[in-house]
PQR file of N, CA, C, O and H, with PARSE charges and radii, in Angstrom:
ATOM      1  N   UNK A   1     -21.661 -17.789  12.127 -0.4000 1.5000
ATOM      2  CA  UNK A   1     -21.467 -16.769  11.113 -0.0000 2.0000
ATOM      3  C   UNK A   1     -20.169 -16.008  11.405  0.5500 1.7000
ATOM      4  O   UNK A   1     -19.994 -15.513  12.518 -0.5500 1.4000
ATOM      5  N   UNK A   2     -19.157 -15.893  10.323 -0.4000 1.5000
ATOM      6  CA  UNK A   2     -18.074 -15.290  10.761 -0.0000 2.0000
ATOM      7  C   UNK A   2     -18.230 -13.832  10.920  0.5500 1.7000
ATOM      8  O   UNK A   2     -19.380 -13.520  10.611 -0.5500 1.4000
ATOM      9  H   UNK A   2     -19.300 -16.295   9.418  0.4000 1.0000
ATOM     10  N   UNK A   3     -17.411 -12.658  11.337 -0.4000 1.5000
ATOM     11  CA  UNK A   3     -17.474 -11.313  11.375 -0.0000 2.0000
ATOM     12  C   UNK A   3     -16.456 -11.090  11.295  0.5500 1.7000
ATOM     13  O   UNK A   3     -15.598 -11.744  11.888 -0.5500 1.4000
ATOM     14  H   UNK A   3     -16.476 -12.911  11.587  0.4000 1.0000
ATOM     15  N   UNK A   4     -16.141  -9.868  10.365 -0.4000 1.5000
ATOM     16  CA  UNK A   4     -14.967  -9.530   9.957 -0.0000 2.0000
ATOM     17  C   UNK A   4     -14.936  -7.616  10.465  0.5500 1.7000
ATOM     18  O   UNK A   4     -15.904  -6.898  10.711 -0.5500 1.4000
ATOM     19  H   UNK A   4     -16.838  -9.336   9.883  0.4000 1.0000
ATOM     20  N   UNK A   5     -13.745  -7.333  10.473 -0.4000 1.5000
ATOM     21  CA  UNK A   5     -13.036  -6.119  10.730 -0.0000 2.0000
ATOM     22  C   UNK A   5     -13.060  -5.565   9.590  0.5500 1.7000
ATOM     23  O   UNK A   5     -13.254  -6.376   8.685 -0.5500 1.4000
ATOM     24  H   UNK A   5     -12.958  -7.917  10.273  0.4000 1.0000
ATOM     25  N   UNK A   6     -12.899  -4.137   9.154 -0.4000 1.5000
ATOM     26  CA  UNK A   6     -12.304  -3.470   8.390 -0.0000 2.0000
ATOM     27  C   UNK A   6     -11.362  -2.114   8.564  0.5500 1.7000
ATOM     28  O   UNK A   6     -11.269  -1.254   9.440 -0.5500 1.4000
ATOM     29  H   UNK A   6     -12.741  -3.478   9.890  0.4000 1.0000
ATOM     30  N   UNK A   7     -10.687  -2.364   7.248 -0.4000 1.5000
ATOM     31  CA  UNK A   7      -9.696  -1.570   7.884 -0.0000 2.0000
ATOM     32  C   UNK A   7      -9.756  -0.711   6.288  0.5500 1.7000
ATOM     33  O   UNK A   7      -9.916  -1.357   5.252 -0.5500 1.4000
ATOM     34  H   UNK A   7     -10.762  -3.063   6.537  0.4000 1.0000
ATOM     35  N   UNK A   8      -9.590   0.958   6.284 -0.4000 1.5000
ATOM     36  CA  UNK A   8      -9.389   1.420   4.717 -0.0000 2.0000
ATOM     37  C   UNK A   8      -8.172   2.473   4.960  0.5500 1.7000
ATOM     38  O   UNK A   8      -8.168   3.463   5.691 -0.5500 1.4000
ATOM     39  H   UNK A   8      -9.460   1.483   7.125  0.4000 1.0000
ATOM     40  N   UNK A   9      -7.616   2.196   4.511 -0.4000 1.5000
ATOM     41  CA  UNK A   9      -6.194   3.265   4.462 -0.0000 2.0000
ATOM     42  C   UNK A   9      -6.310   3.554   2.879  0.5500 1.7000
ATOM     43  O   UNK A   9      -6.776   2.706   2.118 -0.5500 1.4000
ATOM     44  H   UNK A   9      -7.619   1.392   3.917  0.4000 1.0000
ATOM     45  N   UNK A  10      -5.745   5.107   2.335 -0.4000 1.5000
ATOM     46  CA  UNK A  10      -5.753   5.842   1.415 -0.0000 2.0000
ATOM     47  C   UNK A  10      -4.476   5.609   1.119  0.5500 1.7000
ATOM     48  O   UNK A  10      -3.599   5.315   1.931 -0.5500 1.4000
ATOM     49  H   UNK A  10      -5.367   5.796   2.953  0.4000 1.0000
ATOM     50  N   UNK A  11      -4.317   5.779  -0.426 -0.4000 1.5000
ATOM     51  CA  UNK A  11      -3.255   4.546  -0.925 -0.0000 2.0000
ATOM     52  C   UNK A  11      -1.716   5.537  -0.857  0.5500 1.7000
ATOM     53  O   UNK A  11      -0.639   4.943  -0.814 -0.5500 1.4000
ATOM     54  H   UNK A  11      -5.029   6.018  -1.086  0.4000 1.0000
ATOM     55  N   UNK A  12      -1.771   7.071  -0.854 -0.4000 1.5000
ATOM     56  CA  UNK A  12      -0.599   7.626  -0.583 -0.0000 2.0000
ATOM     57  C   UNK A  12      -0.110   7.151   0.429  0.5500 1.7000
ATOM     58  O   UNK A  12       1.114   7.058   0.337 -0.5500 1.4000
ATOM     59  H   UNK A  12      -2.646   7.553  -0.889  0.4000 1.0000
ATOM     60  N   UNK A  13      -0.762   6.601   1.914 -0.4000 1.5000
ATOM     61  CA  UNK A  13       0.125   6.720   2.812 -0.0000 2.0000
ATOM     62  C   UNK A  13       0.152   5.007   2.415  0.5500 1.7000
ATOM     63  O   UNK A  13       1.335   4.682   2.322 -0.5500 1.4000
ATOM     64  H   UNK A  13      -1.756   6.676   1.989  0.4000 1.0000
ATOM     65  N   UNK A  14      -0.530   4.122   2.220 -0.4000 1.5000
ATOM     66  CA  UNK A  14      -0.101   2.945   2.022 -0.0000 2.0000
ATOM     67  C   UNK A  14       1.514   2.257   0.863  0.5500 1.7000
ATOM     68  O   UNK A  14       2.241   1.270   0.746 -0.5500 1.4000
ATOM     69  H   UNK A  14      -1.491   4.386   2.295  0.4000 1.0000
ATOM     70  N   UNK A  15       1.237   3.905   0.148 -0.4000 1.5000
ATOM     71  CA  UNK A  15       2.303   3.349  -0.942 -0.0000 2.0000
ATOM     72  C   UNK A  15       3.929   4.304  -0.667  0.5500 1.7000
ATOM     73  O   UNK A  15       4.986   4.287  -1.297 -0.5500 1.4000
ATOM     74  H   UNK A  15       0.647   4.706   0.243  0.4000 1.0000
ATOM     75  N   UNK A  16       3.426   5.170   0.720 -0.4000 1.5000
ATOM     76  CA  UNK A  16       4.818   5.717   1.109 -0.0000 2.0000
ATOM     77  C   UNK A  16       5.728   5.965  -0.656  0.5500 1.7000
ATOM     78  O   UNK A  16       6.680   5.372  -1.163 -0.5500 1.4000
ATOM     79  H   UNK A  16       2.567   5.183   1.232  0.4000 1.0000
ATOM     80  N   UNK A  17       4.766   7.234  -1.191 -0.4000 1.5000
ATOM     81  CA  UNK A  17       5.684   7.654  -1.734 -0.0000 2.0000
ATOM     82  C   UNK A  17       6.960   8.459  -1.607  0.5500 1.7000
ATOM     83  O   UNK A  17       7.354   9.006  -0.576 -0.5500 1.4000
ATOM     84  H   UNK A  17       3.993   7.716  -0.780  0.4000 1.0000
ATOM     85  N   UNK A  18       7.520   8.459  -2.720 -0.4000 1.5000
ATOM     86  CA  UNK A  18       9.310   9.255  -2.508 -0.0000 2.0000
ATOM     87  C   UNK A  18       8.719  10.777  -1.931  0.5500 1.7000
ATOM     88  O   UNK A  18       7.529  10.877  -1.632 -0.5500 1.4000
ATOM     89  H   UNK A  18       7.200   8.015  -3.557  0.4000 1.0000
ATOM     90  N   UNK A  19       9.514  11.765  -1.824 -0.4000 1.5000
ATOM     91  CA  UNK A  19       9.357  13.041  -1.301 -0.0000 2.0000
ATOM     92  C   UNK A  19       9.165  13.852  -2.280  0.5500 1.7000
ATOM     93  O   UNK A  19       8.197  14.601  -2.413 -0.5500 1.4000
ATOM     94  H   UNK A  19      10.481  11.684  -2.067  0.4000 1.0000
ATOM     95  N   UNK A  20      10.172  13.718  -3.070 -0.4000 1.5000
ATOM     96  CA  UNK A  20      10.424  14.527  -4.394 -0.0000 2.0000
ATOM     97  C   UNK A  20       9.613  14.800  -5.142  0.5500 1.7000
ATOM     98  O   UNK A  20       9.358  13.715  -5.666 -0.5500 1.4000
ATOM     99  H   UNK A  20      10.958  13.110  -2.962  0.4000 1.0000
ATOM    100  N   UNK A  21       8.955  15.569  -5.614 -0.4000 1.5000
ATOM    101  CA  UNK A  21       8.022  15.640  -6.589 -0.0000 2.0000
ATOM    102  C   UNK A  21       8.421  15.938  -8.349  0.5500 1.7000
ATOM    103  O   UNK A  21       7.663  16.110  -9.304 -0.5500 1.4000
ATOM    104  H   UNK A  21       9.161  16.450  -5.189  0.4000 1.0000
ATOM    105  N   UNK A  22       9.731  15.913  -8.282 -0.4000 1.5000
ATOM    106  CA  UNK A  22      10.050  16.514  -9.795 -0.0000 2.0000
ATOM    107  C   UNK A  22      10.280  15.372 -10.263  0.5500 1.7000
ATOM    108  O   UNK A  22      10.662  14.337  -9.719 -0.5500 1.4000
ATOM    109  H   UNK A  22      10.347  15.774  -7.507  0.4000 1.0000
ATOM    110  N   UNK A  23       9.881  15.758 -11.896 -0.4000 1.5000
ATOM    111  CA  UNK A  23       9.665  14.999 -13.132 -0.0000 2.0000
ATOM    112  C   UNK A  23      10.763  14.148 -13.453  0.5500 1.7000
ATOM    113  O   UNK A  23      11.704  14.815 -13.883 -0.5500 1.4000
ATOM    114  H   UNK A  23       9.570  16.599 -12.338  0.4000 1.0000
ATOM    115  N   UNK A  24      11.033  12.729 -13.397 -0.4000 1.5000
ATOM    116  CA  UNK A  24      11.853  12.050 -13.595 -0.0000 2.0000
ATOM    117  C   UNK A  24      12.145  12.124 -15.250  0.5500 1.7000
ATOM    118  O   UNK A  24      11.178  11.550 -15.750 -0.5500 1.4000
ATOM    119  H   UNK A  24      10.269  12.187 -13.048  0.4000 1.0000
ATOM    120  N   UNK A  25      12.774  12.438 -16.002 -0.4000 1.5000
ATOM    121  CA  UNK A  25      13.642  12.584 -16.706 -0.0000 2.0000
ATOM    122  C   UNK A  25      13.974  11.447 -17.622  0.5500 1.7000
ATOM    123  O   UNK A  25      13.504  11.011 -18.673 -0.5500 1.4000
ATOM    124  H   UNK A  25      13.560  12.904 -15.595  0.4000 1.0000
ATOM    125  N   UNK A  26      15.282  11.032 -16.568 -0.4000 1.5000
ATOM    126  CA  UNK A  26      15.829   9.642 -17.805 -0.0000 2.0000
ATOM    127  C   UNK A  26      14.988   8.669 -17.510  0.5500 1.7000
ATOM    128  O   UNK A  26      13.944   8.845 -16.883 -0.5500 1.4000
ATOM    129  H   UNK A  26      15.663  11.386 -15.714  0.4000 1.0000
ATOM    130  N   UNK A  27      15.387   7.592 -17.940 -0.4000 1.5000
ATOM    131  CA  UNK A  27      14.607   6.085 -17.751 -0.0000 2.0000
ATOM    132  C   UNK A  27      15.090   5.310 -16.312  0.5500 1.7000
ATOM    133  O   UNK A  27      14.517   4.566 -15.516 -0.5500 1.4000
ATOM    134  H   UNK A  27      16.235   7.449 -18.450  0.4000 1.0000
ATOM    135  N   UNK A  28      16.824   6.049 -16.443 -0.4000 1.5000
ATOM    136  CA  UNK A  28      17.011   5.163 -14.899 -0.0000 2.0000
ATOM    137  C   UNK A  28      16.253   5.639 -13.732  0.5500 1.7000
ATOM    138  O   UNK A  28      15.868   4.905 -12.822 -0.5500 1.4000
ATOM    139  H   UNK A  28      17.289   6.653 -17.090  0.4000 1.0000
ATOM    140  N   UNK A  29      16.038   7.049 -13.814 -0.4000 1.5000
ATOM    141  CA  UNK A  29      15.163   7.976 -12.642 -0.0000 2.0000
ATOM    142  C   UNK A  29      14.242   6.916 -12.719  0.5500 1.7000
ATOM    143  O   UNK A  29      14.265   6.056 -11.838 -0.5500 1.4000
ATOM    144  H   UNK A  29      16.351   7.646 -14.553  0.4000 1.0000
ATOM    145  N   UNK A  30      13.445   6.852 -13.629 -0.4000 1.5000
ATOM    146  CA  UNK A  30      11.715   6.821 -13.545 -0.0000 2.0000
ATOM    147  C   UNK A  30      11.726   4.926 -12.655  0.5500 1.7000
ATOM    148  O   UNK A  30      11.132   4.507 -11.661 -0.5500 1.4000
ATOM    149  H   UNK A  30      13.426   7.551 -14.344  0.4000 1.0000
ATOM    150  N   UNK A  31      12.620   4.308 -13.553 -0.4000 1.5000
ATOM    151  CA  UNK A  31      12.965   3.074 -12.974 -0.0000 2.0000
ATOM    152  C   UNK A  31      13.306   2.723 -11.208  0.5500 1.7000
ATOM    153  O   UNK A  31      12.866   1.826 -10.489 -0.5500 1.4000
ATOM    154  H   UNK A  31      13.103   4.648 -14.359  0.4000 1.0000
ATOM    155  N   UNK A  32      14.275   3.852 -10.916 -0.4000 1.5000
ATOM    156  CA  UNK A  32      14.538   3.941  -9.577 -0.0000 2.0000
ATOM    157  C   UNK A  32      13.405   4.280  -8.511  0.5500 1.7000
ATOM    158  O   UNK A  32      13.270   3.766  -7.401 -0.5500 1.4000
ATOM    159  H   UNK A  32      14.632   4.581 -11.500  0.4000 1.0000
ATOM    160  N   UNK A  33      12.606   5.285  -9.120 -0.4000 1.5000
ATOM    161  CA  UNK A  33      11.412   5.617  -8.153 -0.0000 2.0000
ATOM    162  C   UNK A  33       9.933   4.792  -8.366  0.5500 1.7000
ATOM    163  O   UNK A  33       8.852   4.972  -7.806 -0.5500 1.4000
ATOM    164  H   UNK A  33      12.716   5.702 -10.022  0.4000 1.0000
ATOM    165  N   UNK A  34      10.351   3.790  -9.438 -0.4000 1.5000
ATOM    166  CA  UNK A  34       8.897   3.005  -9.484 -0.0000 2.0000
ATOM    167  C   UNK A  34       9.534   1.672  -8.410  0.5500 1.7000
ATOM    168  O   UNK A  34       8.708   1.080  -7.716 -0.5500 1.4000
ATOM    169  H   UNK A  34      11.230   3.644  -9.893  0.4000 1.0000
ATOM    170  N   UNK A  35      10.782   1.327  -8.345 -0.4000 1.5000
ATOM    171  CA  UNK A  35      11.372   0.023  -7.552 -0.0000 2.0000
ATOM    172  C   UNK A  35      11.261   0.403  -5.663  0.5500 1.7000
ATOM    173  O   UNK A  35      11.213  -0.344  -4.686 -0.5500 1.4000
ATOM    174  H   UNK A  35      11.453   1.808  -8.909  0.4000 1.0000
ATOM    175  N   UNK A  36      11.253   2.281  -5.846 -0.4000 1.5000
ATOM    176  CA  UNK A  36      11.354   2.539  -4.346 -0.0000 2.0000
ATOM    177  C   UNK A  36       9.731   2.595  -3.907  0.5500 1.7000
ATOM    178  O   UNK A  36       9.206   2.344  -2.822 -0.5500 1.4000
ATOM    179  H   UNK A  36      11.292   2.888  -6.640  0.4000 1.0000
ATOM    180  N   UNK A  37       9.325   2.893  -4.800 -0.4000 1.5000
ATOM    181  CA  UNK A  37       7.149   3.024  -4.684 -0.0000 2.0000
ATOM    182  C   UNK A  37       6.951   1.835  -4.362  0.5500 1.7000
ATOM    183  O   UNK A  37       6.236   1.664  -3.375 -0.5500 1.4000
ATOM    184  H   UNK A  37       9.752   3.097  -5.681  0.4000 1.0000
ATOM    185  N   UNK A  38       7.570   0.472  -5.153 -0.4000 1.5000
ATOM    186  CA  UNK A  38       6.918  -0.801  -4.840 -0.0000 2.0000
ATOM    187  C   UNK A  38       7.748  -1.154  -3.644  0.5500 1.7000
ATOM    188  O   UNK A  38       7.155  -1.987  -2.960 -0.5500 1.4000
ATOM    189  H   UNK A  38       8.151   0.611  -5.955  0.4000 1.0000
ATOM    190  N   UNK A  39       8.887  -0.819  -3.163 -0.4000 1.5000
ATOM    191  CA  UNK A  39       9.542  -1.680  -1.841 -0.0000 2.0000
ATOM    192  C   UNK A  39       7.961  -1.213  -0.793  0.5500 1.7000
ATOM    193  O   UNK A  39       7.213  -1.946  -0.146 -0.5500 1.4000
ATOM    194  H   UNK A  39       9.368  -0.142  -3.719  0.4000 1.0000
ATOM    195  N   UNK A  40       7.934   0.363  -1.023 -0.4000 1.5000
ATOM    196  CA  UNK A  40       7.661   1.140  -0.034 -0.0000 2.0000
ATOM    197  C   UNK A  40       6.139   0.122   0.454  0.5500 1.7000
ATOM    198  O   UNK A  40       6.019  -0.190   1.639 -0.5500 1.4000
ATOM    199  H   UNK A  40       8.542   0.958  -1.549  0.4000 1.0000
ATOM    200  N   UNK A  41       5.013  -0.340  -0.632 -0.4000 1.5000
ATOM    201  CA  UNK A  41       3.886  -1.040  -1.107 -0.0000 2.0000
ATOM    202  C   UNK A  41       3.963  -2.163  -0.601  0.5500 1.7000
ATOM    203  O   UNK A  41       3.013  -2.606   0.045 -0.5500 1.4000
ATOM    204  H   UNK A  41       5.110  -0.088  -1.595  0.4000 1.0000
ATOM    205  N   UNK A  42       5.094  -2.865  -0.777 -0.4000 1.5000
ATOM    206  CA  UNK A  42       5.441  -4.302  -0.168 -0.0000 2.0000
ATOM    207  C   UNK A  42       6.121  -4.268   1.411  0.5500 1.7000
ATOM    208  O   UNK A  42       6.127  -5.399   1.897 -0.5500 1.4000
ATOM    209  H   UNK A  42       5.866  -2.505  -1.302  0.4000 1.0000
ATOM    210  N   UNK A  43       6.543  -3.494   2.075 -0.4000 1.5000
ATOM    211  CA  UNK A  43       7.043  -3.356   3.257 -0.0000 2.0000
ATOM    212  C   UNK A  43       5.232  -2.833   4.059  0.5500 1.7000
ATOM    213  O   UNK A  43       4.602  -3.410   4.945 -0.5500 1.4000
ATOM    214  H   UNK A  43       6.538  -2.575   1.680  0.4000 1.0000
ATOM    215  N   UNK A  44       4.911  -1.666   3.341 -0.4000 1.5000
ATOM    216  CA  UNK A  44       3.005  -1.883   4.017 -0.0000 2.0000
ATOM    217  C   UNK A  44       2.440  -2.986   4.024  0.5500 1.7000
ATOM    218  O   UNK A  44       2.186  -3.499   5.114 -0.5500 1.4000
ATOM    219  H   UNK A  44       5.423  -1.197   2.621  0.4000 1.0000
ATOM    220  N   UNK A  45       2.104  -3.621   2.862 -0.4000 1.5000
ATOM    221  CA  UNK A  45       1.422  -4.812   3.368 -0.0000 2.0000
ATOM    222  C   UNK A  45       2.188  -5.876   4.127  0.5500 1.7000
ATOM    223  O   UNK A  45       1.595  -6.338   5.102 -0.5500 1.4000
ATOM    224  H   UNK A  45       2.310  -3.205   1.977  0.4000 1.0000
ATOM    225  N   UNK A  46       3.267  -6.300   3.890 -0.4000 1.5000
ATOM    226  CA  UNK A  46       4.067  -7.216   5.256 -0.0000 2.0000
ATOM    227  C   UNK A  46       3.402  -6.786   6.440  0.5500 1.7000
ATOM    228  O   UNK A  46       2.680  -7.602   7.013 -0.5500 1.4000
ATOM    229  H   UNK A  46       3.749  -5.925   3.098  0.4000 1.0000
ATOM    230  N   UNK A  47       3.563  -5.318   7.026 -0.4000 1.5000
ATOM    231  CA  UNK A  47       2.888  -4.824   8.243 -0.0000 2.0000
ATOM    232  C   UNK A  47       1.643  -5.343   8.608  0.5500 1.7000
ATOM    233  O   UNK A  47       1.248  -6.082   9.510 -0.5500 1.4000
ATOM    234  H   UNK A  47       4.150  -4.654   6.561  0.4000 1.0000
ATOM    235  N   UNK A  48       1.104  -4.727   7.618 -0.4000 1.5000
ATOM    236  CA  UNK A  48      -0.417  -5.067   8.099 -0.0000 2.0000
ATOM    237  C   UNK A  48      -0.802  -6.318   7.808  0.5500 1.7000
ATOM    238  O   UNK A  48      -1.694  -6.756   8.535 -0.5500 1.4000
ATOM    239  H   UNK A  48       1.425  -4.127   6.885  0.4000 1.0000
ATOM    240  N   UNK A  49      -0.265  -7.262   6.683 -0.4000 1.5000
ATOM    241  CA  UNK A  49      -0.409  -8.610   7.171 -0.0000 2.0000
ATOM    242  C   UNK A  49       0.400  -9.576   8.303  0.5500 1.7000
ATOM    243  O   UNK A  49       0.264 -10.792   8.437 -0.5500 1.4000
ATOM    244  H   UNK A  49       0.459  -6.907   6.092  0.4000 1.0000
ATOM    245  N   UNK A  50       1.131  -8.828   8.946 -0.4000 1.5000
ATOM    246  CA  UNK A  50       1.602  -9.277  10.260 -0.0000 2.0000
ATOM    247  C   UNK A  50       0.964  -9.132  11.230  0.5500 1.7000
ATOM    248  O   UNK A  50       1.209  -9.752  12.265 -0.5500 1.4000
ATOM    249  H   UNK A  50       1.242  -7.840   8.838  0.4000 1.0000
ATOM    250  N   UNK A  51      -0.096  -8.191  11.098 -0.4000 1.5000
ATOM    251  CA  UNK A  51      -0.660  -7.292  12.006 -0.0000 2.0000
ATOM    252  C   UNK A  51      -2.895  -8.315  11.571  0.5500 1.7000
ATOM    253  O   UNK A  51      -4.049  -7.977  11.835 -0.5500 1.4000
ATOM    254  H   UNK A  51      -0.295  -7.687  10.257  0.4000 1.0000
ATOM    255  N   UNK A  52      -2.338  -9.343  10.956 -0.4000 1.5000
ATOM    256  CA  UNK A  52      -3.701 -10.214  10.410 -0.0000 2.0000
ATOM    257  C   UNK A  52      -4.623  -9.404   9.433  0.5500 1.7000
ATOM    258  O   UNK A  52      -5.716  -9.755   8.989 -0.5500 1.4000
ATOM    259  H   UNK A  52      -1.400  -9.617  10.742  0.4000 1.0000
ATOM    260  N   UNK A  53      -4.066  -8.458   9.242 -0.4000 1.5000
ATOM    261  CA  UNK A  53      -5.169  -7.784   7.255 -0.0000 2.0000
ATOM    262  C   UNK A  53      -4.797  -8.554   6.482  0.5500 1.7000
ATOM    263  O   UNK A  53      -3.748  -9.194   6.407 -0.5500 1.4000
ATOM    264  H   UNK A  53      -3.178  -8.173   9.602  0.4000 1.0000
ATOM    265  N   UNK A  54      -5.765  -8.506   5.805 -0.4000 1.5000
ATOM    266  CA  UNK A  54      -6.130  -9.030   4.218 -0.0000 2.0000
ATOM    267  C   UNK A  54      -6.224  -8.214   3.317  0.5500 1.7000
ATOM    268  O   UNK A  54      -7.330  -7.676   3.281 -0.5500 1.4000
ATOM    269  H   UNK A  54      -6.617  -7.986   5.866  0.4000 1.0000
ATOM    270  N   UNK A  55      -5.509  -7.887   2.552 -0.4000 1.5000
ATOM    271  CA  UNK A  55      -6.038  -7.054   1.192 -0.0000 2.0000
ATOM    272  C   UNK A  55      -7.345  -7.549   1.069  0.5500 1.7000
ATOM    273  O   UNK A  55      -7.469  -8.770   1.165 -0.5500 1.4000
ATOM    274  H   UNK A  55      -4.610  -8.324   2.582  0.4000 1.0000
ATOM    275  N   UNK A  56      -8.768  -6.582   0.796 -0.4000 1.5000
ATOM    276  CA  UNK A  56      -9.880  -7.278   0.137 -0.0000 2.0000
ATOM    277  C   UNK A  56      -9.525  -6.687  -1.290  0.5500 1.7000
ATOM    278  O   UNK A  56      -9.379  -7.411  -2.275 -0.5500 1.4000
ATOM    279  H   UNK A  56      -8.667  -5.590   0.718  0.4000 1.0000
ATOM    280  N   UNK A  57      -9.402  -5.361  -1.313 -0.4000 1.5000
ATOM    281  CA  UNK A  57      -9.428  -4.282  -2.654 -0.0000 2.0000
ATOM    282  C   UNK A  57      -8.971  -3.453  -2.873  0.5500 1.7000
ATOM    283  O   UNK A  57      -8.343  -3.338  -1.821 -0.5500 1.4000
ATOM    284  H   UNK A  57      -9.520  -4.773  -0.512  0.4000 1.0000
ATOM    285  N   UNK A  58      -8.661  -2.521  -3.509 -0.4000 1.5000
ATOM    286  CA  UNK A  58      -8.380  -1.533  -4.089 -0.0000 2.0000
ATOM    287  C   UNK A  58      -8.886  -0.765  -4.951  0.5500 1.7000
ATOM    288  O   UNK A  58      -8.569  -0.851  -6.138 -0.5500 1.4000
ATOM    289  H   UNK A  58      -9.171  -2.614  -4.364  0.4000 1.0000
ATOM    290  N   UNK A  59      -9.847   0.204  -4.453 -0.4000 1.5000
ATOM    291  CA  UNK A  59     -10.642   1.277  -5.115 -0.0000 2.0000
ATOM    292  C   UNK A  59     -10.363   2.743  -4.860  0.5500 1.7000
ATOM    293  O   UNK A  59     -10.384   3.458  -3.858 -0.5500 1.4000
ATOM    294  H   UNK A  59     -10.105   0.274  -3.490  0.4000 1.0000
ATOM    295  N   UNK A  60     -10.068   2.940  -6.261 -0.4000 1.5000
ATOM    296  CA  UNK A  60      -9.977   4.596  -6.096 -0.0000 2.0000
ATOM    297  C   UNK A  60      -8.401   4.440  -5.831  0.5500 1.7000
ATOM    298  O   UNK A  60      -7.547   3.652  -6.237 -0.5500 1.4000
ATOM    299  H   UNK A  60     -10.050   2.359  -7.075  0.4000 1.0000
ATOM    300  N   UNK A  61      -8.402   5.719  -4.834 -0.4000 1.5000
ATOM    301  CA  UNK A  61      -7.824   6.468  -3.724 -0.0000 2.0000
ATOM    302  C   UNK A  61      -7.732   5.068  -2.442  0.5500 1.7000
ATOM    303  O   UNK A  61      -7.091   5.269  -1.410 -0.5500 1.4000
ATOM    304  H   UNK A  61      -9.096   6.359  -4.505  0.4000 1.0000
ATOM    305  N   UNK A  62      -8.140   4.284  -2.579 -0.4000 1.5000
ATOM    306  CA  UNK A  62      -7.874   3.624  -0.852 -0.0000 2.0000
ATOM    307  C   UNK A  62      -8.025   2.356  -1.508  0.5500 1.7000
ATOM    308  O   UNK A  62      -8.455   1.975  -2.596 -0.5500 1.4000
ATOM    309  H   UNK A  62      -8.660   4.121  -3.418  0.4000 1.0000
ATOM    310  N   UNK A  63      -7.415   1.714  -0.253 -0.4000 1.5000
ATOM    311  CA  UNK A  63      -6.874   0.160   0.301 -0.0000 2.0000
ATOM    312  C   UNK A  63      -8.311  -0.232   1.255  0.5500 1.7000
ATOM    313  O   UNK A  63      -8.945   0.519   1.996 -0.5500 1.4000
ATOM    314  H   UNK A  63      -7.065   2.024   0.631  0.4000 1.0000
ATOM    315  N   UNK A  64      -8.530  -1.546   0.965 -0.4000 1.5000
ATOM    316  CA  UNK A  64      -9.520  -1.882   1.799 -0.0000 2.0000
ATOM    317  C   UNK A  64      -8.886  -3.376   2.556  0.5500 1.7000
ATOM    318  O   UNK A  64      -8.492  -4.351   1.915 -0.5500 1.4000
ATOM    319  H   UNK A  64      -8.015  -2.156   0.363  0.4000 1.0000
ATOM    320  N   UNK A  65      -8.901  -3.293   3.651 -0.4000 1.5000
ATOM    321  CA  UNK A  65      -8.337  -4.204   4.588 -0.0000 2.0000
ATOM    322  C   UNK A  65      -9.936  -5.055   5.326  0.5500 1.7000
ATOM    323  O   UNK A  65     -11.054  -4.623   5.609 -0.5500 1.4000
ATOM    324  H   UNK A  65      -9.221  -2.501   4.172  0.4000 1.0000
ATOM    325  N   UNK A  66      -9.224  -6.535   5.419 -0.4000 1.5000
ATOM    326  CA  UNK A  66     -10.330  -7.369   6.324 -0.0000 2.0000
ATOM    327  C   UNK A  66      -9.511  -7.745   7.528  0.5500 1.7000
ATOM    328  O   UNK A  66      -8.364  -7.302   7.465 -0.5500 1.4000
ATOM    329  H   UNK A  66      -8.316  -6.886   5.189  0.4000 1.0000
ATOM    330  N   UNK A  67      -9.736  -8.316   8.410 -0.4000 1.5000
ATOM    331  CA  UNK A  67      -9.638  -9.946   9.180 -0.0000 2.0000
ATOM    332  C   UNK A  67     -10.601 -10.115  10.409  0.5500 1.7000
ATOM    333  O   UNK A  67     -11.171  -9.313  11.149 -0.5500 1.4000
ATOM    334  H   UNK A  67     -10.667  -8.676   8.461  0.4000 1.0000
ATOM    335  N   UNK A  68     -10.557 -11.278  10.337 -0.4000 1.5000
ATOM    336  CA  UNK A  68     -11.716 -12.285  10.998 -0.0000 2.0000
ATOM    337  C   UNK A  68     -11.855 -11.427  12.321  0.5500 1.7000
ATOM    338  O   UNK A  68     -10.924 -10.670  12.597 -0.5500 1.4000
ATOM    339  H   UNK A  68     -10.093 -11.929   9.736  0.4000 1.0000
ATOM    340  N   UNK A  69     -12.971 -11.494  13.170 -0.4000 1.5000
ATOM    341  CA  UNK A  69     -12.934 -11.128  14.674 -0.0000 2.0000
ATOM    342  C   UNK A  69     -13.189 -12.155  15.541  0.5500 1.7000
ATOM    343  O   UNK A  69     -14.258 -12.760  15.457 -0.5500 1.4000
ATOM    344  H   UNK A  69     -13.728 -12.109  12.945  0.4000 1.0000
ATOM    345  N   UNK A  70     -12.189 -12.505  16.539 -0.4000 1.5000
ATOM    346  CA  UNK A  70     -12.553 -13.661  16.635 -0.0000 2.0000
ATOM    347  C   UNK A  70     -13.602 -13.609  18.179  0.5500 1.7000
ATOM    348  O   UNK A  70     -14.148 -14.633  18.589 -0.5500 1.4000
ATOM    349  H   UNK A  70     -11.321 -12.014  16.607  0.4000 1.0000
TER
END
């Protein structure tokens, strides 16, 4: 029977948002800070799938992480 780990991280710190909190404006703003949200999203999971997580889900507020125990 396999057994698995879990791991749940809350998706602000997983998605390393920008600092700034003010209202993006033009279209290039809103564009620029949705391309820096997703690097930020895709550089987390590289980590933690280097690190053997699995995305299982995404509910809510949080990230739900697996991997095997061996």
């Amino acid at each position: 029977m396999e057994s698995w780990q879990y791991k749940v991280v809350s998706t602000d710190v997983l998605i390393k948002k920008p600092r700034d909190h003010d209202i993006a404006v033009y279209k290039e703003e809103v564009d620029s800070r949705r391309e820096a949200t997703r690097e930020g999203l895709e550089d987390s999971l590289v980590s933690l799938g280097e690190e053997g997580w699995e995305l299982a889900t995404i509910t809510g507020e949080f990230a739900i992480f697996k991997k095997r125990v061996s």
